[in-house]
N, C-alpha and C positions, 0 to 999 in steps of 0.2 A: 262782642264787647260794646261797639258804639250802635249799633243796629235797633236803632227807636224805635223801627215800622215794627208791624205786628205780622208781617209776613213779606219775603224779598220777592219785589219785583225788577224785570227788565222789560226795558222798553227803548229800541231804536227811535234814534228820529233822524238817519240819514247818516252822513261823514262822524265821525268823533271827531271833536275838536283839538288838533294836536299844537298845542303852541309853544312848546320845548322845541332848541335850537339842537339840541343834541340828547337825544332818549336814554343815551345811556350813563348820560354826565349829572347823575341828578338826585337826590335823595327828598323823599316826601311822607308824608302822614297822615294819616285820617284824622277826621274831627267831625263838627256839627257845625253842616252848614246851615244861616239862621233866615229862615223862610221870608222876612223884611229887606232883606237885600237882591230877592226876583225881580223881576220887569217882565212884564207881558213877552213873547214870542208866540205866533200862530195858538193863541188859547190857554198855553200854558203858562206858568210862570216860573222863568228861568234865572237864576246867577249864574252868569255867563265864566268862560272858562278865562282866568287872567284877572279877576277881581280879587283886590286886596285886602289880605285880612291879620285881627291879630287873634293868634289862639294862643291858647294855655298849654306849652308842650308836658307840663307836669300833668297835664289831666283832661285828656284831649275829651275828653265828657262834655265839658262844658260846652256851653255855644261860643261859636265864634264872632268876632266883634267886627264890624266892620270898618277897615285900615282908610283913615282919610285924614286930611290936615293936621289935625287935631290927635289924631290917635296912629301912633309909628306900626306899620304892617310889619310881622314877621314872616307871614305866607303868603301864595298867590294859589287860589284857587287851579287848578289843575285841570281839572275836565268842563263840564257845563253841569249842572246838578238841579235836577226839576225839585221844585218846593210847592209846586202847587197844592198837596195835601199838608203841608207843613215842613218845619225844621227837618233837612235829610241828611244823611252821611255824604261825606265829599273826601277827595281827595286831595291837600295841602303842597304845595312845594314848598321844601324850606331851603333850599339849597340848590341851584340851579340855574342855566344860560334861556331866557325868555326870548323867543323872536318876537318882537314888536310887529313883523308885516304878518304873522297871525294873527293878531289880538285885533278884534272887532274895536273900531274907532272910539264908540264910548266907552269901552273899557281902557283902550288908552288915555283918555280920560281923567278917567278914575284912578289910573296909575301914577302920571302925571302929577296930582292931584296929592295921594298920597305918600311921593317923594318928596314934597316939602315937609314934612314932620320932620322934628329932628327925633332920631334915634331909630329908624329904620334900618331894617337889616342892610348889610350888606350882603348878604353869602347869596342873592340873588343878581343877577348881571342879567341887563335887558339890554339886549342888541336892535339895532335898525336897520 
């Protein structure tokens, strides 16, 4: 259903990124992750796991918007998701305990960042 590419690929790049405090306390979503919110890592371009976002839960089709000051996140990106060929599938948390000593610094950030919007979920809880 959300599967843009024109054929599925896998590709390791080492550890999966796991920054759920509890794997089994957690409820998430697919959507479209939107290729302008990668950042360089070794060549590729990555949105890293822990970046804030708002999706459309009526229609998780659409692209996802990038959660910052201005715009209240309802998700936090879940894994790492390579966009270097473009917009790809990702997987959302909507619902869940974040370890913050996971999350790479500039995504703490970003997170920081997009807890001052007002109307931010709650139904995520970020631990330190």
């Amino acid at each position: 259903m959300l599967n843009s590419n024109t054929g599925v690929k896998t590709t390791q790049y080492g550890n999966v990124t796991q920054i759920l405090a509890n794997v089994e306390l957690q409820a998430s979503v697919g959507g479209v992750v939107p290729a302008a919110s990668g950042v360089n890592v070794n060549g590729k371009k990555i949105v890293k796991a822990g970046t804030p976002f708002v999706i459309d839960l009526q229609n998780r089709q659409n692209l996802a918007l990038a959660g910052d000051a201005s715009n209240a996140f309802n998700a936090i990106l879940l894994h790492d998701v390579d966009v270097t060929a473009g917009n790809n599938n990702g997987t959302f948390l909507i619902f869940g305990f974040v370890d913050m000593t996971k999350v790479e610094s500039d995504v703490q950030t970003l997170i920081g960042t997009a807890l001052t919007a007002n109307g931010h979920t709650t139904l995520i809880t970020f631990l330190k």
